[in-house]
C-alpha positions in Angstrom: 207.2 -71.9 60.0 206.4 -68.1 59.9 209.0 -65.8 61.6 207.2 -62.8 63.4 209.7 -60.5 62.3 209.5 -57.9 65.3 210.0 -60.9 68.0 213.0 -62.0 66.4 214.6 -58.1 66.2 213.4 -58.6 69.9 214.9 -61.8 70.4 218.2 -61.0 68.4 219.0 -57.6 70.3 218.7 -59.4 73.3 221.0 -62.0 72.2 223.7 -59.4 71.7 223.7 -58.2 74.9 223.3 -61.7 76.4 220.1 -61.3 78.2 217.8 -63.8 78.2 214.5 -61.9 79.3 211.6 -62.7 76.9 209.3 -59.8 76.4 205.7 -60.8 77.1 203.3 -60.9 73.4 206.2 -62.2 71.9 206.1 -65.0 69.3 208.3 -67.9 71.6 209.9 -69.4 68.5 210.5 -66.3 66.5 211.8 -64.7 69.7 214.2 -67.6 70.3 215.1 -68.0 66.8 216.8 -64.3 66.9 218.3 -64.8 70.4 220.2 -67.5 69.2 221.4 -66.1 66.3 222.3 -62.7 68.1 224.3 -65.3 71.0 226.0 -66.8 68.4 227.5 -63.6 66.8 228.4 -61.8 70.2 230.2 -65.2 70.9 232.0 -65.1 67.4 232.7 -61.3 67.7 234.6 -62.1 71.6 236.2 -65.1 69.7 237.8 -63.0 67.2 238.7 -60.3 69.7 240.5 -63.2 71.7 242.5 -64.6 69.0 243.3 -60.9 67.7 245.0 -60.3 70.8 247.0 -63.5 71.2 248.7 -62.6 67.9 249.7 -59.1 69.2 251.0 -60.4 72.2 253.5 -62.9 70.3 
């Protein structure tokens, strides 16, 4: 599979700020592909934030 580069930028900012609105003359899987990946590291960067501030509580 060929990533259209530009739909996944697309896809990946849009992922970061957890907004699931595809662009129209987007590639679908190349799009999806970079939301994913962007979800995935705004859910990693609130998991560490999380557990960061447990610790300084204790």
């Amino acid at each position: 599979m060929k990533v259209d580069k530009k739909s996944w930028q697309q896809g990946y900012e849009a992922g970061l700020r957890q907004q699931e609105s595809q662009p129209e003359n987007t590639d679908v899987l190349s799009w999806h592909a970079g939301f994913l990946e962007g979800q995935e590291e705004t859910e990693m960067k609130i998991k560490t934030h999380r557990e960061q501030s447990r610790r300084k509580k204790s």
